[in-house]
N, C-alpha and C positions, 0 to 999 in steps of 0.2 A: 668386544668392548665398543666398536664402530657403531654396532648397532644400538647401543644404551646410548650413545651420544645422538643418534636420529630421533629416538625417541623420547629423549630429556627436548629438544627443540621442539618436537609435536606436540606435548602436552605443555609446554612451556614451565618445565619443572625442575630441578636436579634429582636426579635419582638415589642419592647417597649413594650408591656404587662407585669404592676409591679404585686407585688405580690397579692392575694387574702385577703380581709379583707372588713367584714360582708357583703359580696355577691357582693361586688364590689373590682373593681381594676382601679389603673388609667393608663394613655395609652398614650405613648410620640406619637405625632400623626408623624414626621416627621422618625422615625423609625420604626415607626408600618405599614406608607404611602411603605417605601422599601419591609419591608416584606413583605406585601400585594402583591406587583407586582413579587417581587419573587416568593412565593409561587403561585403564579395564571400560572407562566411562566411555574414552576415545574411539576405541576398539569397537566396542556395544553400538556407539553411533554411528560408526563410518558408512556411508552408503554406498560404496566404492569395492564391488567384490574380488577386485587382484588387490585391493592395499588389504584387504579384509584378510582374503586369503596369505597373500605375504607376510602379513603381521601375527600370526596366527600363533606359531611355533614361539616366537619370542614372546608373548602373551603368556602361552600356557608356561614357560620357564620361568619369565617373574611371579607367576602366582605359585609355583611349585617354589621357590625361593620363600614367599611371602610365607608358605605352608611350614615351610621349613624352619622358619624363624618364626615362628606362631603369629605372625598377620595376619587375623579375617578379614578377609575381603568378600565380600557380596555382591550382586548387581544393584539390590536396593543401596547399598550405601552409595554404589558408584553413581547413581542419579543422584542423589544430591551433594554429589559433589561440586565444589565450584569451579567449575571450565567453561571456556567460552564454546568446548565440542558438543555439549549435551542440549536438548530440546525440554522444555515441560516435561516432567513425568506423565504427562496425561495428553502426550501426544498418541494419537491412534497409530500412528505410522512407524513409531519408535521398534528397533528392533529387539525383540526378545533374545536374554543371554537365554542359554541352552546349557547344558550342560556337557557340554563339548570339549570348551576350554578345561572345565572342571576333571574331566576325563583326563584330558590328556595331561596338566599338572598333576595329576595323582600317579600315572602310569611314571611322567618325569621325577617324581619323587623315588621312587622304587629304584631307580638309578643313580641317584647322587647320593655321595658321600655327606654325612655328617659331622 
């Protein structure tokens, strides 16, 4: 849960993630659906490959969440999202999602409970 609150400050968001209590929490899906595309936006952008790589895992678990509560999320949406992390879509230098994250939310699904 430390880590939802570093990254509610990064993207400058709430995450609807309520508090912890007996191994579950509940999850406003229409604030949790923003974060989501926020931080994916973030994420996609950072130029920075230990925050990249540090952030990775926790990525691929909110979008395996997002999956799990039927949030699409895409990279296309994530560019037009409104954040102050993202560049022009039609920056040459923009990094390409990959399907990495996508990988590893699907495998993180196959493990949680629904």
């Amino acid at each position: 849960m430390s880590q939802v609150t570093v990254y509610e400050a990064e993207v400058g968001l709430p995450s609807g993630i309520g508090p912890m209590e007996a191994d579950e929490c509940q999850i406003d899906p229409i604030a949790f659906e923003a974060f989501v595309v926020a931080l994916l936006a973030w994420h996609s952008e950072t130029r920075h490959a230990v925050m990249a790589s540090l952030s990775e895992g926790f990525v691929a678990t909110v979008l395996a969440l997002a999956e799990m509560a039927n949030i699409e999320v895409s990279q296309q949406r994530a560019k037009h999202a409104e954040t102050h992390y993202l560049k022009a879509a039609s920056d040459p230098h923009a990094k390409e999602w990959t399907g990495a994250l996508e990988q590893k939310s699907r495998e993180l699904v196959r493990h949680m409970a629904y």
